[in-house]
N, C-alpha and C positions, 0 to 999 in steps of 0.2 A: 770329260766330267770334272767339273770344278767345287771347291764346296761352297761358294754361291748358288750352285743351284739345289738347296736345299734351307726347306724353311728350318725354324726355331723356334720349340715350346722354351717358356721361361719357368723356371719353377726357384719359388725364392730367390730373383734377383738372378740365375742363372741361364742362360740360352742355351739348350740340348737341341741340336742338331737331329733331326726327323729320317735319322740313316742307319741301314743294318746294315752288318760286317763285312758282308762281300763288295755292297759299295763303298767302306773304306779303302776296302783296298784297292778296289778301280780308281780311288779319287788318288790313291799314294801311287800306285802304278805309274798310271796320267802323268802328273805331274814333275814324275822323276824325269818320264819320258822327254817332258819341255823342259826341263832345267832348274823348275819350282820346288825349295823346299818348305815345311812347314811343321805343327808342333801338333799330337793328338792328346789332348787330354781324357782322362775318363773316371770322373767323379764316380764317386761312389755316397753312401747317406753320411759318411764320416766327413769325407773329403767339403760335402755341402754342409753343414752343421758348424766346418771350420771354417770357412768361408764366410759365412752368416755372422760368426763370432767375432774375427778377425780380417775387418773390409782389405788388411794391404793383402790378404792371401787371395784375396777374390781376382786382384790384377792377371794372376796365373791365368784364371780360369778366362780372363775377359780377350786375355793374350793369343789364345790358341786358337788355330787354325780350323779344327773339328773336337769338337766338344760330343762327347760320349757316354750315355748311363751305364756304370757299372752297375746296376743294381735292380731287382727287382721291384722295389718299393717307390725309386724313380719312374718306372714305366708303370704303374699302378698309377702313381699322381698325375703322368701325365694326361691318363685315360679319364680320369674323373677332372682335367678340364676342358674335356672336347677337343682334343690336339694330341691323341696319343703318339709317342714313340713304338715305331714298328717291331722294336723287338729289343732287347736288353745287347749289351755290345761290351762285352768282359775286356777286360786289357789280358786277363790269361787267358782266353782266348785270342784273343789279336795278334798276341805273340806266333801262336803255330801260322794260323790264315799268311798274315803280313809276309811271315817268313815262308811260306810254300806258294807265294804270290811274286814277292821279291827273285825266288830260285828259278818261274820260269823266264826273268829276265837278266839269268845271271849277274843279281845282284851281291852286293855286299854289307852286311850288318855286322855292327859291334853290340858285344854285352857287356853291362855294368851292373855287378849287384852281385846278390846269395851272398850265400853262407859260406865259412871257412870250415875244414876238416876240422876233426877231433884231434890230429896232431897241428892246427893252427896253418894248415896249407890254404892258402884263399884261392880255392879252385872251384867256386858253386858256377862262376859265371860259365867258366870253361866247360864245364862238366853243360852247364845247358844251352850251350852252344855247340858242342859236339853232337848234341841229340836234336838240336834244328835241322843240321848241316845233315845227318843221316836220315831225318825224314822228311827232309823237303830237297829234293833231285836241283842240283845247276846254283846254291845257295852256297855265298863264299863269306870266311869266317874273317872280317878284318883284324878282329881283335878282340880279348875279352879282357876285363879290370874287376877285381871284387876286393873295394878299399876298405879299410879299418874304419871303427867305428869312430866318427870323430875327425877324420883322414882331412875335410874342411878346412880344420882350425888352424893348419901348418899350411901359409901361401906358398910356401916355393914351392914343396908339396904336391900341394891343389893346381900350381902353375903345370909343373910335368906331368900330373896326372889329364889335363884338358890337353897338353902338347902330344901328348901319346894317340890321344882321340882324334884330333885334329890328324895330326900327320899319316892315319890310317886312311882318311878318305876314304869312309863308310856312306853307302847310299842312306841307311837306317841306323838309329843308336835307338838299342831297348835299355833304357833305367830306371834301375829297378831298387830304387832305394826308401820307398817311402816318402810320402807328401809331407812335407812340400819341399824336404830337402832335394827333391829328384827333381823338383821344377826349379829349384835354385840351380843345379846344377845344371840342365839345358839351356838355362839361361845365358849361363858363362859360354857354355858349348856354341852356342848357333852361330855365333858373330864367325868362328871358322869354319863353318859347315853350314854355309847360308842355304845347297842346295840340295843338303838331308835332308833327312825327315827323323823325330824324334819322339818316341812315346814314352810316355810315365807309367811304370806298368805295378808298381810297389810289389808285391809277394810273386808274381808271373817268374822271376828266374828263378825261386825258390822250386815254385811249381815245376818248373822244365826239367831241371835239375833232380828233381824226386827230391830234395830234402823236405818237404814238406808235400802231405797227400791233397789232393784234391776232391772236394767233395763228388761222389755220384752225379749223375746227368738229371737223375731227377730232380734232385736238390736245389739245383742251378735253378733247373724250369721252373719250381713252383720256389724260388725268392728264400730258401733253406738255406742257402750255401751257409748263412753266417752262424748258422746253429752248428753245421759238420768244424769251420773254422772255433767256434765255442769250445768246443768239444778237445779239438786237438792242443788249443793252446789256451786252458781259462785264467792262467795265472797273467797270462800278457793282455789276455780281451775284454776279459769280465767287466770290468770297469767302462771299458770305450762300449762295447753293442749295448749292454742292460741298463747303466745307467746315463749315458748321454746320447748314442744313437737311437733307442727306442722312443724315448719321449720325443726327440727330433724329429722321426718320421711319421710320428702319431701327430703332430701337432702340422708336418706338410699334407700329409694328407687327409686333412680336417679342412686345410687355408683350402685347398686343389678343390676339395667338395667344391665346398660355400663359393668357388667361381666360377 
């Protein structure tokens, strides 16, 4: 299974790939198995909104291998233009799947991202990397990195921090830093990891990790999650869901009608 063989709804200038979770991971399996690596991305209504905004960020999205809807209100538009997406494809979930997919072919993943301790230990990646490796059977830990905020700006830095990732020789890298710095960052990565595979998963280490809760299953299913995410953190979100995502996906899903 390749991801040529899978059409693509476009929604504002983006191609969403027509594939649910389990076939990501057949198409990331596969692949590993031949020696092919590649990149998934998985927009979300922010991730598209910036995109739209800002055309050099859209090259990310035009880059990647399997293009992904985080979002319920993507798979709504997709429905309303006779081309639905089979089902919503979370990066926090692709994390457990990937990673209990990866285990039973004793593979190997690296994490990058979370949160540092209350005493400044930068341990979120490691902390949800232990809880892969424990629930997913034959799943090996290459490595985990959870760098300071900022941690870019210093090249030599940035040099040993991609020489660390490199010289792990990780089937999979989860990065978990937020768009689009985490697609800047894969970027840098793949030239030495031509035959990884690498996803953008933004808050998903936090997720694994437990420093941050996760919405209910209902929530997810009926397109809430970002109200339980409101909830937890409104002094960081208020601003992004209420006043520039909502009008974003009221005005996609107006375009998605009217086609």
């Amino acid at each position: 299974m390749t991801t040529e063989a899978f059409e693509r709804v476009h929604l504002d200038g983006t191609g969403f790939d027509r594939i649910t979770e389990a076939e990501v991971v057949s198409v990331v399996r596969d692949a590993l198995d031949h020696g092919r690596g590649g990149r998934i991305i998985t927009p979300n209504i922010d991730i598209l909104r910036l995109a739209h905004k800002k055309p050099a960020l859209r090259a990310y999205l035009d880059d990647a291998d399997l293009v992904v809807a985080d979002g319920m209100p993507l798979v709504w538009a997709s429905r309303l233009t006779g081309m639905p997406l089979p089902e919503r494809v979370a990066g926090s979930s692709l994390v457990w799947s990937l990673s209990e997919g990866l285990g039973r072919d004793a593979r190997s993943i690296f994490v990058i991202g979370g949160a540092h301790s209350a005493d400044g230990v930068p341990d979120g990646a490691t902390r949800a990397a232990d809880r892969l490796a424990a629930a997913c059977p034959g799943l090996r830990i290459g490595g985990t990195l959870c760098p300071e905020f900022g941690f870019e700006a210093d090249e030599t830095g940035y040099a040993q921090f991609c020489a660390e990732v490199v010289e792990a020789q990780p089937d999979l890298v989860f990065v978990g830093l937020g768009f689009p710095k985490q697609e800047q960052v894969i970027s840098r990565l793949r030239p030495g990891l031509p035959q990884a595979w690498f996803v953008g998963c933004g808050a998903a280490v936090n997720f694994v990790a437990g420093d941050i809760r996760r919405a209910p299953h209902w929530m997810q299913r009926t397109g809430l999650e970002w109200a339980h995410r409101l909830g937890t953190e409104p002094r960081r979100l208020a601003r992004r869901y209420l006043r520039q995502d909502a009008p974003y996906a009221l005005r996609l899903l107006t375009v998605s009608a009217r086609r």
